[in-house]
C-alpha positions, 0 to 999 in steps of 0.5 A: 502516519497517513495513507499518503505515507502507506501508498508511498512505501508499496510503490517503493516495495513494488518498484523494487520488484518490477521497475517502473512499472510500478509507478505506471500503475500508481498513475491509473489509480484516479487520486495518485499522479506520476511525473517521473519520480514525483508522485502527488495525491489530488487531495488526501489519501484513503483507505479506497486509494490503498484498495485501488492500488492494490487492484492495479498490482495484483491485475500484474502480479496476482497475490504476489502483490499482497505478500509485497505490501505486507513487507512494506507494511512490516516496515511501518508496523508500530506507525501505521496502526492507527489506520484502517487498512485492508485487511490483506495487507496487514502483517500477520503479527499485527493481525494476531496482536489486533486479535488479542486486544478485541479479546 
């Protein structure tokens, strides 16, 4: 699982909530690129591209916008943890299954 991989499932999950919209604001964000229904990264995705998406929903949707990336992310909960996400946009079962492997 790639970053690329994790941006694409909140534009996906953010779509379904407010439209194309979704979409317009993933084009703000300086290292995604929209055209239509193409989304491109100029060069790989990082966890910083996630942090500014995640800024561009929740100037729309304040913290609605955290709990939809948290869904998109229990989608993908066995694939994506060996990413470093944001912390607000991990599941809470993965946050306490991370917890019990530090201790």
């Amino acid at each position: 699982m790639k970053y690329e991989d994790v941006a694409r499932k909140i534009i996906e999950k953010q779509e379904g909530t407010i439209g194309m919209i979704a979409k317009q604001k993933a084009g703000q964000v300086e290292n995604i690129e929209v055209d239509g229904d193409n989304i491109e990264f100029n060069g790989e995705a990082t966890k910083e591209d996630i942090e500014a998406l995640m800024n561009q929903y929740e100037e729309i949707q304040g913290k609605g916008a955290v709990g939809i990336a948290r869904k998109a992310m229990s989608d993908l909960i066995d694939e994506e943890k060996e990413l470093d996400l944001p912390e607000e946009i991990v599941p809470e079962d993965m946050r306490k299954e991370n917890f019990a492997e530090g201790v």
